[in-house]
Structures are given as structure tokens and as C-alpha cells.
C-alpha positions in Angstrom: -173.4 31.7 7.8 -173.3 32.8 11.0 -173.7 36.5 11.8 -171.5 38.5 14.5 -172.5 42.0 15.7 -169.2 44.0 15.1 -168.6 47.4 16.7 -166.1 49.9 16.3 -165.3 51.8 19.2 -162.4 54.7 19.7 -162.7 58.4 19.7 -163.7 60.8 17.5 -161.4 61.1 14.7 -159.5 58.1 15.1 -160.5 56.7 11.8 -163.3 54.6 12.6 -165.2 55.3 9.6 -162.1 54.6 7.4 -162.1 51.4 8.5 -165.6 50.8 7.9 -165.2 51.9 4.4 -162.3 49.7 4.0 -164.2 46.5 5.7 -167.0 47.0 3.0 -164.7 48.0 0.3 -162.6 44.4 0.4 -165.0 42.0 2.1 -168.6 42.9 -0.3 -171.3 41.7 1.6 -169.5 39.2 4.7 -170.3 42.9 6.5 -173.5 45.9 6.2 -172.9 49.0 7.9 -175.8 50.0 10.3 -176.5 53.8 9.5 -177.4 55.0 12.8 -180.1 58.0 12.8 -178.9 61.8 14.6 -180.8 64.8 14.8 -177.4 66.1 13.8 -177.7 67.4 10.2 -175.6 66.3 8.3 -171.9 67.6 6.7 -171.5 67.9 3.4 -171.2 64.8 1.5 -171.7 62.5 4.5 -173.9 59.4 3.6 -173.0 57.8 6.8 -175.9 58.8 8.9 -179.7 59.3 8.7 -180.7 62.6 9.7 -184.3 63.2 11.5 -185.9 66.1 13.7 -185.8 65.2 17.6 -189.4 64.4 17.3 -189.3 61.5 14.8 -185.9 60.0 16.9 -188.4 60.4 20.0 -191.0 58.5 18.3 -188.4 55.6 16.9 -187.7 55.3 20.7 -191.0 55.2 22.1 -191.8 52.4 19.5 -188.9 50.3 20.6 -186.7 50.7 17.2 -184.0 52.8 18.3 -181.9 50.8 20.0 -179.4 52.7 23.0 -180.3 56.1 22.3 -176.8 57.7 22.8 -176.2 61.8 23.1 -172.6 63.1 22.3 -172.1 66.6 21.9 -175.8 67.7 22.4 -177.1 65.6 19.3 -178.8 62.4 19.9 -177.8 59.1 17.7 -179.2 55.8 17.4 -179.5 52.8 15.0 -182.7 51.0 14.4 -182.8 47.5 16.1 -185.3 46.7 12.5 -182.5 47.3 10.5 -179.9 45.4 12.6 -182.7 42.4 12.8 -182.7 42.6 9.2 -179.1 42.5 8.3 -178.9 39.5 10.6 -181.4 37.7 8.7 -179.4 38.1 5.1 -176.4 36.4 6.8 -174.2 39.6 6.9 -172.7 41.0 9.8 -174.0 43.8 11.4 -171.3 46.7 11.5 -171.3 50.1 13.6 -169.6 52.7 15.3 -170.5 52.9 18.8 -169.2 54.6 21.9 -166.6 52.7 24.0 -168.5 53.4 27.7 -171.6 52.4 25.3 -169.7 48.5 24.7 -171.3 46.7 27.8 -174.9 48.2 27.6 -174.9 46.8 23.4 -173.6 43.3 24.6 -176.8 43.3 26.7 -179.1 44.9 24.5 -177.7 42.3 21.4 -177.4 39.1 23.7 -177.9 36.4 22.3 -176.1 37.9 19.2 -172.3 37.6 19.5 -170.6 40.7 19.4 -167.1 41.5 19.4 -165.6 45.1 19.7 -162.3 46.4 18.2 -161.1 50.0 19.8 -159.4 52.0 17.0 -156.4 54.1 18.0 -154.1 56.3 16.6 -150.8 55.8 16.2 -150.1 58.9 18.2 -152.1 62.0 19.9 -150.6 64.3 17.5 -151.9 62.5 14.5 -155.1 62.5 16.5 -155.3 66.4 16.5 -154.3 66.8 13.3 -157.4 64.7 12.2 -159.6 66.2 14.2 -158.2 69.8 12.8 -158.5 68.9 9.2 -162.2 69.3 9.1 -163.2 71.7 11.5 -165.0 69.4 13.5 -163.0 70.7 16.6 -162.7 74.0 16.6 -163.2 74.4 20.7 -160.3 71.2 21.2 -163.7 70.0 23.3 -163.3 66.7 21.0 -159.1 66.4 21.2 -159.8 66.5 25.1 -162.3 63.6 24.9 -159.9 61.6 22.8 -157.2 62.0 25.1 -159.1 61.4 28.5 -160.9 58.8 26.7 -157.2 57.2 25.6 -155.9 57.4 28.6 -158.7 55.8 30.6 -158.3 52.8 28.0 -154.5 52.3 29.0 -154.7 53.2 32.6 -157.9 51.3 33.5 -159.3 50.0 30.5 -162.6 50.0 29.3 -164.5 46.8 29.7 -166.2 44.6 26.7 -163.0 44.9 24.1 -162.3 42.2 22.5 -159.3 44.0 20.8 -157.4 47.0 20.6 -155.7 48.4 16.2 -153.8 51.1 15.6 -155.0 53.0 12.9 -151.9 53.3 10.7 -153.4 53.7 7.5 -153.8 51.6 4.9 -154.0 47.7 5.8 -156.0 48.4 8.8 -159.7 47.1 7.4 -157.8 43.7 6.6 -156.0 43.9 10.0 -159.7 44.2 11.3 -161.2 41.6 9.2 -158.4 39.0 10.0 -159.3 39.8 13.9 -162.8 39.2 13.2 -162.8 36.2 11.2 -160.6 34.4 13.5 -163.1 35.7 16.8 -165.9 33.6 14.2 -164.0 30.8 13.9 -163.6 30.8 18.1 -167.2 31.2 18.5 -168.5 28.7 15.8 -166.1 26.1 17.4 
């Protein structure tokens, strides 16, 4: 089987890591979530990330593993081009959450690796905030902002490197994905 690098892209809160779940949840191996690491520590219950001290995500980078050192919000992220390599070589696809102005620099970084990139929305800016409120992760409105510029860049100008554009409306959205995915494979293995 052939593997394609998927990324998520969209702003905070829009659900991307509900939709990862959900990918995993229904489609058992056809997809492996790339844990990137952060010198964030991590909330409460979150599995999602691997945390490190700054010094051990400089070291990763001056080795060559971290690949697209990204910082948002003053912490640094980064997932390990090992790990990615490995997932590649089982036959799964790759899956990760990755920053939208990010898109172009990871096609470049991945070629020859097809990639395809799905922007998560939500089905409206209020939902938006109250996502973002429900856990306290923006209690300055720095992150609502960033959606909203970041949404309306997307439909004023657009954003290049997206293959495809899903509101997040809940439930069926991980088979909405998959079904955009599958048939972006079939294109490419044509």
C-alpha cells in the first residue's frame, strides 16, 4: 500500500484533533498519528504530544530529526522526520496537525511523499469561540483573533497547498475526511 502524508491544517480550536481521533477510531491502522514534540508541558490528560525541555528539542534539530521546527504562542513544536520515516515504512499513512502558512514548506520538506492537506473549519466563528472558551486555552482572545484573521485570510486570499477545505460539524466529519482522502489516493495511484 501506498502511503500519503496527510495534514490537518485550521486554527486553533477548530476541532482538528477530533478529527484525528475519529480518523484512527474508524480506519485502525490505514492512518498513525505523528505525535509531534513541544516544550509546552502538557494539559491534563493530553496524550497527543511529547513534551521535552528546549535543550533536548535543540538537540533533535541540530541532529536533523525534527523536522520544521514551528513556534506558536512562544512554545516550539516539531515532529520527528524518524518517526514519520518509520510510519511510512509499515504502509500507514502519516497523520498530523500542522500550521496552514506551514503547508508549502512540509510539501518541500516531504517531497517525494505525496501529501495532501485538508483545512478544518468551523461551521461558524461563534462556535469557534465557544471552543476555544471551554477550556481556558484562550483566556487573552489572543487565539480567537488568530482564528478569525487566519479564516479570513483563507476566504479572501486563500492559503496555498490545500487540497480541500471541511467544516467541522460534528460527528461524520473523520469519514467526510477519510472519503476525501481515499479518493486523493486513488487520483494519485492512477
Amino acid at each position: 500500500m501506498k502511503s500519503l502524508f496527510v495534514a490537518l491544517a485550521g486554527p486553533s480550536g477548530v476541532g482538528k484533533s477530533y478529527v484525528i481521533d475519529g480518523i484512527l477510531k474508524f480506519f485502525p491502522g490505514k492512518y498513525t498519528y505523528v505525535k509531534p514534540f513541544t516544550t509546552r508541558a502538557l494539559r491534563e490528560g493530553e496524550t497527543n504530544k511529547i513534551h521535552i525541555v528546549e535543550n533536548e528539542f535543540q538537540k533533535l534539530i541540530d541532529e536533523g530529526d525534527i523536522l520544521l521546527p514551528n513556534n506558536l504562542y512562544g512554545f516550539w513544536y516539531g515532529p520527528s522526520r524518524s518517526q514519520i520515516n518509520s510510519i511510512i515504512e509499515s504502509g500507514s499513512s502519516p497523520i498530523i496537525d500542522w500550521p496552514i502558512q506551514r503547508i508549502p514548506d512540509l510539501r518541500r520538506e516531504i517531497h517525494p511523499i505525496d501529501t495532501i492537506c485538508l483545512y478544518i473549519t468551523p461551521p461558524d466563528l461563534r462556535t469557534l469561540k465557544q471552543r476555544l472558551s471551554n477550556d481556558d486555552r484562550d483566556k487573552t482572545g489572543e487565539r480567537y483573533k488568530s482564528a478569525k484573521d487566519e479564516i479570513d485570510t483563507l476566504w479572501n486570499r486563500g492559503y496555498d497547498g490545500i487540497d480541500s477545505i471541511i467544516v467541522n460539524e460534528g460527528e461524520n466529519i473523520a469519514k467526510q475526511a477519510d472519503l476525501i482522502i481515499s479518493s486523493y489516493m486513488e487520483n494519485i495511484l492512477k
